[in-house]
CHARMM internal coordinates of N, CA and C (Angstrom, degrees):
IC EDIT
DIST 1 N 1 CA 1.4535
DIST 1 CA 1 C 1.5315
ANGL 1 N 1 CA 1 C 107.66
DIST 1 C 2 N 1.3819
ANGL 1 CA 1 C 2 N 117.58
DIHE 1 N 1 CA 1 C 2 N 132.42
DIST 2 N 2 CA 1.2950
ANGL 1 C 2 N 2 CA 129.68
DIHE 1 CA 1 C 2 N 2 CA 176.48
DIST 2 CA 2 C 1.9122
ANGL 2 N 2 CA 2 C 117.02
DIHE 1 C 2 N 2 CA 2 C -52.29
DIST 2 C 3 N 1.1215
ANGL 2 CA 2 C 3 N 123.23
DIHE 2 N 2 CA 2 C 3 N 106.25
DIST 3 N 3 CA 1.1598
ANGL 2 C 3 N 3 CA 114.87
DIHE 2 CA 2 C 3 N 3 CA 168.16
DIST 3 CA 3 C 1.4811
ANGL 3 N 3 CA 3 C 135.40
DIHE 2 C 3 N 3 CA 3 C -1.61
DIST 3 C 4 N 1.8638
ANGL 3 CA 3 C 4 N 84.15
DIHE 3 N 3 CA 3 C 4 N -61.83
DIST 4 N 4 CA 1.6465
ANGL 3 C 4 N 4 CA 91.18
DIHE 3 CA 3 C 4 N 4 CA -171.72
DIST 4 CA 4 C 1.6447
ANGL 4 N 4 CA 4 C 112.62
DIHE 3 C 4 N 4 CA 4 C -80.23
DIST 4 C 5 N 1.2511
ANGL 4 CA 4 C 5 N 117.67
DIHE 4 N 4 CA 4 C 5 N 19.74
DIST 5 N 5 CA 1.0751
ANGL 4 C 5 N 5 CA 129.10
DIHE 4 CA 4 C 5 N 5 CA -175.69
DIST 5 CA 5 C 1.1350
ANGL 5 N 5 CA 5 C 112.73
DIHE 4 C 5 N 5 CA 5 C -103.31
DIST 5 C 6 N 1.8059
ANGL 5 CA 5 C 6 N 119.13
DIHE 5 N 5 CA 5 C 6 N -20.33
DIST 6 N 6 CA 1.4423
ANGL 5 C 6 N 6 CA 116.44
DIHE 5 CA 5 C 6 N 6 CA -151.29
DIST 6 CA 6 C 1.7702
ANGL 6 N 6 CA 6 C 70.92
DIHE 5 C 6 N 6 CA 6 C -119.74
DIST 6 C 7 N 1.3286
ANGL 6 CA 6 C 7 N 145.56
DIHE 6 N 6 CA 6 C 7 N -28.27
DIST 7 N 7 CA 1.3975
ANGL 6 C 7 N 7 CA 146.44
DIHE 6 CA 6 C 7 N 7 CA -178.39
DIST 7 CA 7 C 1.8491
ANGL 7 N 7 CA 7 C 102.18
DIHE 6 C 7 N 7 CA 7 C -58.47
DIST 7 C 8 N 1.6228
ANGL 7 CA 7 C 8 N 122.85
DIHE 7 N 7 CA 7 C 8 N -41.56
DIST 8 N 8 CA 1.1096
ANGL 7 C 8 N 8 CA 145.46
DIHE 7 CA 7 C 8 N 8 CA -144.09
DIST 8 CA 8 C 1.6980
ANGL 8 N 8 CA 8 C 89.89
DIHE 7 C 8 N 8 CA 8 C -82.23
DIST 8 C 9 N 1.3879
ANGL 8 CA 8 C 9 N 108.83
DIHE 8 N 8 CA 8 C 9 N -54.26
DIST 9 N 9 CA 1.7148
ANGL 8 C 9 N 9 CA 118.81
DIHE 8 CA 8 C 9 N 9 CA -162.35
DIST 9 CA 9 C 1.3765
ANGL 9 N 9 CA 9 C 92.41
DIHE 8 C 9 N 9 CA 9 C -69.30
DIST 9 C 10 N 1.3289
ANGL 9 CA 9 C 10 N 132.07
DIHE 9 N 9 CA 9 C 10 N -40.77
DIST 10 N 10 CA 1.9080
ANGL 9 C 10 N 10 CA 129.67
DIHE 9 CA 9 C 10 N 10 CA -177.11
DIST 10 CA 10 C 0.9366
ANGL 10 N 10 CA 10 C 95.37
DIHE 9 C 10 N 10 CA 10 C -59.62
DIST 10 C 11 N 1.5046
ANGL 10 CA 10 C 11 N 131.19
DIHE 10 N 10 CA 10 C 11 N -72.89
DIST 11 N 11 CA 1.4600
ANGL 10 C 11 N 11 CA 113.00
DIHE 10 CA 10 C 11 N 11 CA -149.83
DIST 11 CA 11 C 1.7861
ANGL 11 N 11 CA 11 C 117.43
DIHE 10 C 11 N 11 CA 11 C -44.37
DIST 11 C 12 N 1.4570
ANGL 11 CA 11 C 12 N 98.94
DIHE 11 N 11 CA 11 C 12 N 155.20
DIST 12 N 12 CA 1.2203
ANGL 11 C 12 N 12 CA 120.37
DIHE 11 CA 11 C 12 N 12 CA -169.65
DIST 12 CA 12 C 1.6565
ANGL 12 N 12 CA 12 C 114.28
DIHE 11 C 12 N 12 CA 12 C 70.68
DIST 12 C 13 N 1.5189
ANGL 12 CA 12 C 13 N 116.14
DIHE 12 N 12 CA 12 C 13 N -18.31
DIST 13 N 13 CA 1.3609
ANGL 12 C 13 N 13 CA 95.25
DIHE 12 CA 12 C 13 N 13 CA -168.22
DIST 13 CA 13 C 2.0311
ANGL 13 N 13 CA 13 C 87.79
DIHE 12 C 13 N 13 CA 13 C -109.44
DIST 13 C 14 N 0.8236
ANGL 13 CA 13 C 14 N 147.30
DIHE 13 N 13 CA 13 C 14 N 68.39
DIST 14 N 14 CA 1.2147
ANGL 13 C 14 N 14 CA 140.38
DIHE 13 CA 13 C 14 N 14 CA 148.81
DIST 14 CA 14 C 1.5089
ANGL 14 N 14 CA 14 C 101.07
DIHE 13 C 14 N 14 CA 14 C -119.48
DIST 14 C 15 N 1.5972
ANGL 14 CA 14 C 15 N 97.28
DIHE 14 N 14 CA 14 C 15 N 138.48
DIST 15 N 15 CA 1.6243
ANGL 14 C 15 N 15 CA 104.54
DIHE 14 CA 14 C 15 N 15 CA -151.63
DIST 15 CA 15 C 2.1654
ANGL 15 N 15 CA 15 C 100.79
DIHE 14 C 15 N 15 CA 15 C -102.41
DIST 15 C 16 N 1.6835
ANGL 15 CA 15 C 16 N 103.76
DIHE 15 N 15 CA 15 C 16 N -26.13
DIST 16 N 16 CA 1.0792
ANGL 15 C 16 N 16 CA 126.15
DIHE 15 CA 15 C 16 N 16 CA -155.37
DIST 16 CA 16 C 1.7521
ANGL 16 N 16 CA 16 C 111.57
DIHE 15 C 16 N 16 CA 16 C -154.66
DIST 16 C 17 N 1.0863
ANGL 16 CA 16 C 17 N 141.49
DIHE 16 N 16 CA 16 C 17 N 134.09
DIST 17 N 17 CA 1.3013
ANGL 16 C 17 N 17 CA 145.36
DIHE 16 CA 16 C 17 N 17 CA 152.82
DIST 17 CA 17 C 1.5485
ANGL 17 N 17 CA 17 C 120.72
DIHE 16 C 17 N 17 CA 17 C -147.50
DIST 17 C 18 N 1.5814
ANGL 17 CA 17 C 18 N 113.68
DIHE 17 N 17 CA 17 C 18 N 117.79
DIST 18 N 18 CA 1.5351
ANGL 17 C 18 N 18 CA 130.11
DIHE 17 CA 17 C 18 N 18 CA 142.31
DIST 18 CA 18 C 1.4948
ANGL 18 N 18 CA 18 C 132.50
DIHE 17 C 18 N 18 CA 18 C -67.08
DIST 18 C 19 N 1.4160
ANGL 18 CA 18 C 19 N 128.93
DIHE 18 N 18 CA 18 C 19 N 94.07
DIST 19 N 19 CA 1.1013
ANGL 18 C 19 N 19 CA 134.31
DIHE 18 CA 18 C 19 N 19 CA -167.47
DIST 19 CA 19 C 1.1949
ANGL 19 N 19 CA 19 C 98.89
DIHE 18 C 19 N 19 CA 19 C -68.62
DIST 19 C 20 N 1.9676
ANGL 19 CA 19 C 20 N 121.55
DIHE 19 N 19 CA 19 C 20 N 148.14
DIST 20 N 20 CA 1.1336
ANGL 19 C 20 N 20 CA 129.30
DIHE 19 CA 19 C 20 N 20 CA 158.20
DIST 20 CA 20 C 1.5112
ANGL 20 N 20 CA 20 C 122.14
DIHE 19 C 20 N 20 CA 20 C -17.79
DIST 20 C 21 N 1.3670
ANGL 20 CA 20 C 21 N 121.09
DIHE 20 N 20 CA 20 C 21 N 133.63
DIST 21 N 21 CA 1.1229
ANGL 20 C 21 N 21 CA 114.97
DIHE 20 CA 20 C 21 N 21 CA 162.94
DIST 21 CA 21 C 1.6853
ANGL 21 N 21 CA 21 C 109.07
DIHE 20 C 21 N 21 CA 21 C -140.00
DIST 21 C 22 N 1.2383
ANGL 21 CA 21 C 22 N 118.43
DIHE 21 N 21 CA 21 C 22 N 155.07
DIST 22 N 22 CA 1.5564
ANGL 21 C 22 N 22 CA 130.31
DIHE 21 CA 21 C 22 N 22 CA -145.49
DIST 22 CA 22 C 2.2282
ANGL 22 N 22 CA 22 C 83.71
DIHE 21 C 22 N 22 CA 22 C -87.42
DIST 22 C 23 N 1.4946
ANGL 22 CA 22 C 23 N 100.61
DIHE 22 N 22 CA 22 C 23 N -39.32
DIST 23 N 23 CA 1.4625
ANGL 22 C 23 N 23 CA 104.22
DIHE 22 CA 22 C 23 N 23 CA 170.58
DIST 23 CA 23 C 1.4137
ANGL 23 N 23 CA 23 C 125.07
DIHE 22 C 23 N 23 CA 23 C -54.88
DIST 23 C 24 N 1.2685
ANGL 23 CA 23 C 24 N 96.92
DIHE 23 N 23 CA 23 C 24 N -47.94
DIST 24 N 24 CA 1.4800
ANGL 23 C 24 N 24 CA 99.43
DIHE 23 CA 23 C 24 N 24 CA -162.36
DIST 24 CA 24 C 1.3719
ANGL 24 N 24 CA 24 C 115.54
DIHE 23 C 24 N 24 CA 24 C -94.90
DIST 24 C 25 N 2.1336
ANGL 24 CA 24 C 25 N 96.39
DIHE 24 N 24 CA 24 C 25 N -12.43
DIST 25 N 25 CA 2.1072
ANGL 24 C 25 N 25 CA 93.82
DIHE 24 CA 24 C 25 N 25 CA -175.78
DIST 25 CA 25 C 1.3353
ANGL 25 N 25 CA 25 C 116.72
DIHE 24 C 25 N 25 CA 25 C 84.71
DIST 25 C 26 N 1.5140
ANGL 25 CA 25 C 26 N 135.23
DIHE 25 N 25 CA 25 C 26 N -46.85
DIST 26 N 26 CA 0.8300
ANGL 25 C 26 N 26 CA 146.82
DIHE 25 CA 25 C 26 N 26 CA -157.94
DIST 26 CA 26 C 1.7153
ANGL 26 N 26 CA 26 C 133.35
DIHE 25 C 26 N 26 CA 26 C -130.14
DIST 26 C 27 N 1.3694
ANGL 26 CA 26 C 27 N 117.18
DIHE 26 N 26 CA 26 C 27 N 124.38
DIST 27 N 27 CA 1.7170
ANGL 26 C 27 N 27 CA 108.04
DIHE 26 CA 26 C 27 N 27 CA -162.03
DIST 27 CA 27 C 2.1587
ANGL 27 N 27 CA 27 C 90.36
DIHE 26 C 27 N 27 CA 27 C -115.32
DIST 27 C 28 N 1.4374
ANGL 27 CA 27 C 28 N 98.70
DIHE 27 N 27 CA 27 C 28 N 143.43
DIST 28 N 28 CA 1.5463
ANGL 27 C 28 N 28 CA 117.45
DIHE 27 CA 27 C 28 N 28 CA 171.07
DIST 28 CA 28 C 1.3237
ANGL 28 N 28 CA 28 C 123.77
DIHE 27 C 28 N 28 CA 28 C -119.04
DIST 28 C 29 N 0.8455
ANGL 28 CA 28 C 29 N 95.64
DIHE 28 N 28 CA 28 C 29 N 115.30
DIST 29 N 29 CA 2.2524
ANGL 28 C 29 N 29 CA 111.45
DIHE 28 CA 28 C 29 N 29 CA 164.02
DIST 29 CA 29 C 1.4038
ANGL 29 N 29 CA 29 C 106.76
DIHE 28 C 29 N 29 CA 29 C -116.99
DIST 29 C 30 N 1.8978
ANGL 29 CA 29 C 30 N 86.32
DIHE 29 N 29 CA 29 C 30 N 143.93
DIST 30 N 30 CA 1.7784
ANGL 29 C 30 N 30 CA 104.08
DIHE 29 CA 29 C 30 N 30 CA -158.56
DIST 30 CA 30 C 2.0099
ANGL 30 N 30 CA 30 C 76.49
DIHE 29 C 30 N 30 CA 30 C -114.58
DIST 30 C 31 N 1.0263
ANGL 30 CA 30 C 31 N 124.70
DIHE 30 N 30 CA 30 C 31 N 99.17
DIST 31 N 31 CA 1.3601
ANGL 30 C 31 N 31 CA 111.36
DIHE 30 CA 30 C 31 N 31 CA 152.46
DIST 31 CA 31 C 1.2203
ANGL 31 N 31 CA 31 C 148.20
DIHE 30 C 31 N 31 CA 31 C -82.44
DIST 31 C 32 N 1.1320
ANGL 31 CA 31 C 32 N 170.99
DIHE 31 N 31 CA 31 C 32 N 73.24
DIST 32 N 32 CA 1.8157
ANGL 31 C 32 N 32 CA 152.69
DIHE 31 CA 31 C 32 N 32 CA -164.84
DIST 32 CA 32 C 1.2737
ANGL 32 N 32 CA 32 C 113.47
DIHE 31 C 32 N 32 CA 32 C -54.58
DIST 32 C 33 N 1.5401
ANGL 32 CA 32 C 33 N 81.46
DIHE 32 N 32 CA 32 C 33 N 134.35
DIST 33 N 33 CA 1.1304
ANGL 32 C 33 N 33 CA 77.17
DIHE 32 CA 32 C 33 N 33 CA -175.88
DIST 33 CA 33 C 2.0986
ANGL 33 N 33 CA 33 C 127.58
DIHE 32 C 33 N 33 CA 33 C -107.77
DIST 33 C 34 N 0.9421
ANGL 33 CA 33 C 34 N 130.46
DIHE 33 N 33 CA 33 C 34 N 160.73
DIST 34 N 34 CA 1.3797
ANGL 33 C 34 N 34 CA 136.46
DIHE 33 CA 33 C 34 N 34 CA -149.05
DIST 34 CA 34 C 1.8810
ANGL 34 N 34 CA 34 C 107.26
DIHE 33 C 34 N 34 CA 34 C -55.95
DIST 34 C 35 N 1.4497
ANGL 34 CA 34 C 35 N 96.47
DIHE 34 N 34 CA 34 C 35 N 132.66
DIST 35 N 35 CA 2.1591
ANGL 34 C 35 N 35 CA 77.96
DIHE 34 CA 34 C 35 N 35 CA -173.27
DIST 35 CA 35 C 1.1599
ANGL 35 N 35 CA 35 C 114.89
DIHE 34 C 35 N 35 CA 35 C 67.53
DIST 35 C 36 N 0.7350
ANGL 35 CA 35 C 36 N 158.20
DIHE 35 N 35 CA 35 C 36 N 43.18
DIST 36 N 36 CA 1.8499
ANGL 35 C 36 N 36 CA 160.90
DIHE 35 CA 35 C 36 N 36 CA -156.02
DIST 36 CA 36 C 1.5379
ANGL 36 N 36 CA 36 C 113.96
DIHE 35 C 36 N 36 CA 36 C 164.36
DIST 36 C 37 N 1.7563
ANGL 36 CA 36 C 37 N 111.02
DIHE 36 N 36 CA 36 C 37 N 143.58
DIST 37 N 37 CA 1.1981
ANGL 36 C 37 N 37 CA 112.93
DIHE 36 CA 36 C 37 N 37 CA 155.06
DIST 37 CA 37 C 1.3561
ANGL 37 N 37 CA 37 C 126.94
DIHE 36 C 37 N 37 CA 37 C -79.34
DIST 37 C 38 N 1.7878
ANGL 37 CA 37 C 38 N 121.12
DIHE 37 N 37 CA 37 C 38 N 18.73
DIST 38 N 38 CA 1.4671
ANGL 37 C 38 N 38 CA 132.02
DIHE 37 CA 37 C 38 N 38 CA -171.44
DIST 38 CA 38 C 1.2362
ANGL 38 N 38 CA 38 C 101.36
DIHE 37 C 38 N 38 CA 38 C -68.68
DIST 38 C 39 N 1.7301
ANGL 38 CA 38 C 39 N 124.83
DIHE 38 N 38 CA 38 C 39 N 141.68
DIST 39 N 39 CA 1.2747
ANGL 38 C 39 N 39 CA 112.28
DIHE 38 CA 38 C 39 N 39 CA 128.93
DIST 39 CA 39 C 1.0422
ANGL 39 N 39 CA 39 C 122.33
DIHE 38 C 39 N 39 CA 39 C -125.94
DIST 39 C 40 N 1.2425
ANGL 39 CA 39 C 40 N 118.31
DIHE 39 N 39 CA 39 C 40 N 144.45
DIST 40 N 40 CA 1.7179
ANGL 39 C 40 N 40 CA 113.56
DIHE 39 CA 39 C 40 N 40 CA -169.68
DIST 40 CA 40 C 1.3362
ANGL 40 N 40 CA 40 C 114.19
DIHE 39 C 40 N 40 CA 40 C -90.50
DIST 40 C 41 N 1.2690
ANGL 40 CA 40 C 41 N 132.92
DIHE 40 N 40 CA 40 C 41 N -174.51
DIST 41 N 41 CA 0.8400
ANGL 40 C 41 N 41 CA 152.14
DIHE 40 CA 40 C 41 N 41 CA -150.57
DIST 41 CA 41 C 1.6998
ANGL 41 N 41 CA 41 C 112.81
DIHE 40 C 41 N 41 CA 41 C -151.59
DIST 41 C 42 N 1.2985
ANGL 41 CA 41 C 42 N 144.11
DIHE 41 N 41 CA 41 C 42 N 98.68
DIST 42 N 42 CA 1.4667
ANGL 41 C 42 N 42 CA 150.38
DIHE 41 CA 41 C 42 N 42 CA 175.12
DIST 42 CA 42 C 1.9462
ANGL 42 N 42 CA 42 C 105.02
DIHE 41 C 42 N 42 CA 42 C -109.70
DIST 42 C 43 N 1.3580
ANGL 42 CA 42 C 43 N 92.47
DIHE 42 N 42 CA 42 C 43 N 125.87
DIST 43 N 43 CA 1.3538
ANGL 42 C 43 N 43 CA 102.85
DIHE 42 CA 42 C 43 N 43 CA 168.88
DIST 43 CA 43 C 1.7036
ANGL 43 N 43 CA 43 C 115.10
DIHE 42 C 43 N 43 CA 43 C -138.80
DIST 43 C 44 N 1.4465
ANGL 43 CA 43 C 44 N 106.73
DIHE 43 N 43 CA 43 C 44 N 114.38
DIST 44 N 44 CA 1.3151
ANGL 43 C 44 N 44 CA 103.21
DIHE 43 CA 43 C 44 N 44 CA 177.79
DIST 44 CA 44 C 1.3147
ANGL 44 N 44 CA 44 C 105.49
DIHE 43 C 44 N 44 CA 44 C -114.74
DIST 44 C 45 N 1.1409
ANGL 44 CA 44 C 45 N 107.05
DIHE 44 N 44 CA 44 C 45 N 166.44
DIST 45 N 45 CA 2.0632
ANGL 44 C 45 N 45 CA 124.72
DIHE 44 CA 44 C 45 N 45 CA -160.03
DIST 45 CA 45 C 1.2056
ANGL 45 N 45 CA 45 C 123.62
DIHE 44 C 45 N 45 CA 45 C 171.80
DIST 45 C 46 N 1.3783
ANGL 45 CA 45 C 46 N 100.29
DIHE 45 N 45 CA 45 C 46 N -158.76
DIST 46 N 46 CA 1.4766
ANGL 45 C 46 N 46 CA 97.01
DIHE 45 CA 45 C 46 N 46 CA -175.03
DIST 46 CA 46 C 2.0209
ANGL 46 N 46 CA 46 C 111.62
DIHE 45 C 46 N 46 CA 46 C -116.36
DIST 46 C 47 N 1.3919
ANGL 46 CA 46 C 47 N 103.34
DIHE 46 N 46 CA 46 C 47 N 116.08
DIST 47 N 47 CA 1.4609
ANGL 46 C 47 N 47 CA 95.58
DIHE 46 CA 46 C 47 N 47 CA -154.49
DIST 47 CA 47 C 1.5340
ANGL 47 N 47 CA 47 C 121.87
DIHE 46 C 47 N 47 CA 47 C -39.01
DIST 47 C 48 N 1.8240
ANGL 47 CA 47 C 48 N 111.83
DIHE 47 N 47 CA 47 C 48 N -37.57
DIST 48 N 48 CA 2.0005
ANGL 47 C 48 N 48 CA 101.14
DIHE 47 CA 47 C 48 N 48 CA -165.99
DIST 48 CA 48 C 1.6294
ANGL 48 N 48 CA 48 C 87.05
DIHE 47 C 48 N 48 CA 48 C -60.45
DIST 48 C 49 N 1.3746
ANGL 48 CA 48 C 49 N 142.12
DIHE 48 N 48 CA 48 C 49 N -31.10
DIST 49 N 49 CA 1.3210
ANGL 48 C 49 N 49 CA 133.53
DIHE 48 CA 48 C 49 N 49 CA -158.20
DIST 49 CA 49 C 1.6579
ANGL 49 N 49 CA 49 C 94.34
DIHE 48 C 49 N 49 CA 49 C -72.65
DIST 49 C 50 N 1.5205
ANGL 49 CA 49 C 50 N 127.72
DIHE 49 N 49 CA 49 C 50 N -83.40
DIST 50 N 50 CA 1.6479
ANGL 49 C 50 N 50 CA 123.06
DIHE 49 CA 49 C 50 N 50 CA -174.03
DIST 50 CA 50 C 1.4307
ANGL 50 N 50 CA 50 C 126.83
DIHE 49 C 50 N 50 CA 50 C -54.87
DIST 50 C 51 N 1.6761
ANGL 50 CA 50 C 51 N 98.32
DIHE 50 N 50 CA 50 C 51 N -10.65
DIST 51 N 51 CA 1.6050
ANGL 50 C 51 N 51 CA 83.23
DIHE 50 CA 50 C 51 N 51 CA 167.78
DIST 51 CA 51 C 1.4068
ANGL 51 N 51 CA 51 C 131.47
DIHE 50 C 51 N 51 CA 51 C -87.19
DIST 51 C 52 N 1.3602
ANGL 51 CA 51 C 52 N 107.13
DIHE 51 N 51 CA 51 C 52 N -0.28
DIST 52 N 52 CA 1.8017
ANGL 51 C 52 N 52 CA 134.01
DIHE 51 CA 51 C 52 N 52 CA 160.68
DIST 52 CA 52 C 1.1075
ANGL 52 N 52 CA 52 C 100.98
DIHE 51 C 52 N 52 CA 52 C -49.66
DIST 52 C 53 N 1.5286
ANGL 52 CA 52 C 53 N 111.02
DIHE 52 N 52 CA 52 C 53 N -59.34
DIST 53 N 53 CA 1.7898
ANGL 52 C 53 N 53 CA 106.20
DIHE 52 CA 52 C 53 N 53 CA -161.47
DIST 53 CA 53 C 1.3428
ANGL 53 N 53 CA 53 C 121.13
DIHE 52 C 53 N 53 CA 53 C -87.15
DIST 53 C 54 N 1.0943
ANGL 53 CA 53 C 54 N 100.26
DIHE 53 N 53 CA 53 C 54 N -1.50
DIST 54 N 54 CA 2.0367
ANGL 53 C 54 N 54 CA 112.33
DIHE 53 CA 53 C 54 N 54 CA 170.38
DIST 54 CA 54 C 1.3312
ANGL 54 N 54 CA 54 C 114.63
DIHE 53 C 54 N 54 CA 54 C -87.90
DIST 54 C 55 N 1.3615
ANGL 54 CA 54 C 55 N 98.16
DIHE 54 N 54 CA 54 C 55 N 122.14
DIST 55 N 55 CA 1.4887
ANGL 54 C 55 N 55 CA 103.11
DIHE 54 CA 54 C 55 N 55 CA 173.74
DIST 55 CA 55 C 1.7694
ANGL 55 N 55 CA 55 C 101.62
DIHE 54 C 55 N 55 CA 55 C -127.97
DIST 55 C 56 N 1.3120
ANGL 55 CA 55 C 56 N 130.92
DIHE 55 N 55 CA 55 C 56 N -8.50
DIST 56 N 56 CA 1.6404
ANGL 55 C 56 N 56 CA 124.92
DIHE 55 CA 55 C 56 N 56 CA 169.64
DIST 56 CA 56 C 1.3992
ANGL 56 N 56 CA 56 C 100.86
DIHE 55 C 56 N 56 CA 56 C -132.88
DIST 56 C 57 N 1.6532
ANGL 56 CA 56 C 57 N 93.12
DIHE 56 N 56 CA 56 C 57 N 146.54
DIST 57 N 57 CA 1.6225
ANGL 56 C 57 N 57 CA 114.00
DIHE 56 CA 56 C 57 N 57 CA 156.71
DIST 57 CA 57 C 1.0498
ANGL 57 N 57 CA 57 C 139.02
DIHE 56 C 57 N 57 CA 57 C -114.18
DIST 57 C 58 N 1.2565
ANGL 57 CA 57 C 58 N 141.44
DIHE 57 N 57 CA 57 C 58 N 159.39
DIST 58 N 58 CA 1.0156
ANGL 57 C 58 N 58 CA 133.86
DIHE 57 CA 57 C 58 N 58 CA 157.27
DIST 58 CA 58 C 1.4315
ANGL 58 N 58 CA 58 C 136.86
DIHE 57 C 58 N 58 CA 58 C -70.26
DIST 58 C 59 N 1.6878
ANGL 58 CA 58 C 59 N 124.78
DIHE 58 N 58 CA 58 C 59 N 112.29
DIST 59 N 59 CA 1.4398
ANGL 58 C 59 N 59 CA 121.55
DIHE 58 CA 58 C 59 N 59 CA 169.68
DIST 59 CA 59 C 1.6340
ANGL 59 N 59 CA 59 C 124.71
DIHE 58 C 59 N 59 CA 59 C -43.86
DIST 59 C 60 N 1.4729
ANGL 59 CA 59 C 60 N 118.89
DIHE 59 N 59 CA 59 C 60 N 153.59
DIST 60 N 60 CA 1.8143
ANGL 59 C 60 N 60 CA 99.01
DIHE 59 CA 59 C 60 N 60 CA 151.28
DIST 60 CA 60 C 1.2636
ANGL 60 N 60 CA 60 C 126.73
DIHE 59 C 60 N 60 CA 60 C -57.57
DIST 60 C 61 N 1.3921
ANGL 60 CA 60 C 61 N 115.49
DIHE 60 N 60 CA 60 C 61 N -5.85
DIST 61 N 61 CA 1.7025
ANGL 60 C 61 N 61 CA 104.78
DIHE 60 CA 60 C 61 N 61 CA 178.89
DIST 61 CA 61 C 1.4653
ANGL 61 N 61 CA 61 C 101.27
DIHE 60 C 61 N 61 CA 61 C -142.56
DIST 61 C 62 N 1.7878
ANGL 61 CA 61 C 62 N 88.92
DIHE 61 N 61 CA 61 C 62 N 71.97
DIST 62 N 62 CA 1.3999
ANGL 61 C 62 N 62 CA 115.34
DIHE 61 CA 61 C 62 N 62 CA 156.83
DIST 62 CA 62 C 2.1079
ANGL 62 N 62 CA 62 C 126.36
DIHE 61 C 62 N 62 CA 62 C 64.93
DIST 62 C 63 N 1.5183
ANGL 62 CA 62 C 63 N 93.34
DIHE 62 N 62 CA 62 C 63 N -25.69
DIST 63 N 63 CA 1.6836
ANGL 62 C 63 N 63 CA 91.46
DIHE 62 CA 62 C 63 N 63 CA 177.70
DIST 63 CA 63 C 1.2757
ANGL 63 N 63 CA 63 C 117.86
DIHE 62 C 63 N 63 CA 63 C -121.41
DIST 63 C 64 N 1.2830
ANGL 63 CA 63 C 64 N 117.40
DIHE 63 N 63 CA 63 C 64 N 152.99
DIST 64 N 64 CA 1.2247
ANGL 63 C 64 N 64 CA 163.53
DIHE 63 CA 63 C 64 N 64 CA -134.02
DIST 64 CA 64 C 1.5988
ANGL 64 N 64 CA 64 C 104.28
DIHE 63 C 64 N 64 CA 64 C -82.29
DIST 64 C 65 N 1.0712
ANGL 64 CA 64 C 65 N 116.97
DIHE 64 N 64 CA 64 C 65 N 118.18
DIST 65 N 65 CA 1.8294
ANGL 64 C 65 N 65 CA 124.99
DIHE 64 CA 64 C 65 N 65 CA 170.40
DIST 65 CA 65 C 1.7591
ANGL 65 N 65 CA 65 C 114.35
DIHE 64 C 65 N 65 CA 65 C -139.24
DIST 65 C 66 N 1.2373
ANGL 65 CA 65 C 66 N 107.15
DIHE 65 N 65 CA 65 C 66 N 149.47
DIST 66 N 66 CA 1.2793
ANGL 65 C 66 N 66 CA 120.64
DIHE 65 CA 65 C 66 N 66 CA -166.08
DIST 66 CA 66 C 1.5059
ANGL 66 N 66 CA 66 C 100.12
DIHE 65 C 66 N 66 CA 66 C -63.58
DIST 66 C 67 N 1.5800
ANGL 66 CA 66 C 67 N 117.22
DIHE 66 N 66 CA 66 C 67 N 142.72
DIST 67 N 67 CA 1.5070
ANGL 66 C 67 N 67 CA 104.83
DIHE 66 CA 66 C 67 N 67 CA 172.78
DIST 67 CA 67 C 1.2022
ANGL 67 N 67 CA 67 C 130.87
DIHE 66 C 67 N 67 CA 67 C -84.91
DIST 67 C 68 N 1.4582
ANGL 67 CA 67 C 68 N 138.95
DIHE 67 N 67 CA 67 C 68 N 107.96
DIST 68 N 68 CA 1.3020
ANGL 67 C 68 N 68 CA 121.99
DIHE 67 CA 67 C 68 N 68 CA -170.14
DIST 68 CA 68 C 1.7262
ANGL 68 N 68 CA 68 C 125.72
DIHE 67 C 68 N 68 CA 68 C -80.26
DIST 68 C 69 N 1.2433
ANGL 68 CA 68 C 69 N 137.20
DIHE 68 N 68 CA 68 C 69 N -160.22
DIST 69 N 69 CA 0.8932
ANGL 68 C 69 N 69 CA 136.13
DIHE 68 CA 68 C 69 N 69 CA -173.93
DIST 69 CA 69 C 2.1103
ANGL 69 N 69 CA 69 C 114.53
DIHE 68 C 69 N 69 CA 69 C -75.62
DIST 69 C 70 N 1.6589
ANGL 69 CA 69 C 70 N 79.59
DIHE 69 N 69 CA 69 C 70 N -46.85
DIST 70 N 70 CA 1.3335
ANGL 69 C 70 N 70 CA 106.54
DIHE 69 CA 69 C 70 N 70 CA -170.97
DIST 70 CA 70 C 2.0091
ANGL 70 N 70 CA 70 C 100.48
DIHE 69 C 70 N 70 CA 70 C -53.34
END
COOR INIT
IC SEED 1 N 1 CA 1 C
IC BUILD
């Protein structure tokens, strides 16, 4: 799929964004998502940094468990 195609479907729906920062490692977008009262949440970085701040995951069938080390 063409970029400017996948740039085209965001607009208007990003609710929130933190641009990269060299401090923090890490940039955030709050999107909604389409048909839904969802908004998500995207965080990209640098993993030893976000895997600090995770403490739950997500199962394949949808719920929530503490993250362990393993």
């Amino acid at each position: 799929m063409p970029v400017h195609t996948i740039i085209k479907r965001k607009i208007g729906r990003i609710q929130a964004s933190i641009p990269f920062s060299p401090i923090r490692k890490r940039s955030v977008v709050a999107m909604h998502l389409p048909d839904t009262d969802i908004v998500r949440i995207y965080v990209k970085g640098a993993p030893e940094t976000l895997m600090d701040k995770c403490v739950k995951t997500f199962e394949v069938d949808g719920s929530k468990t503490h993250l362990t080390e393993e």
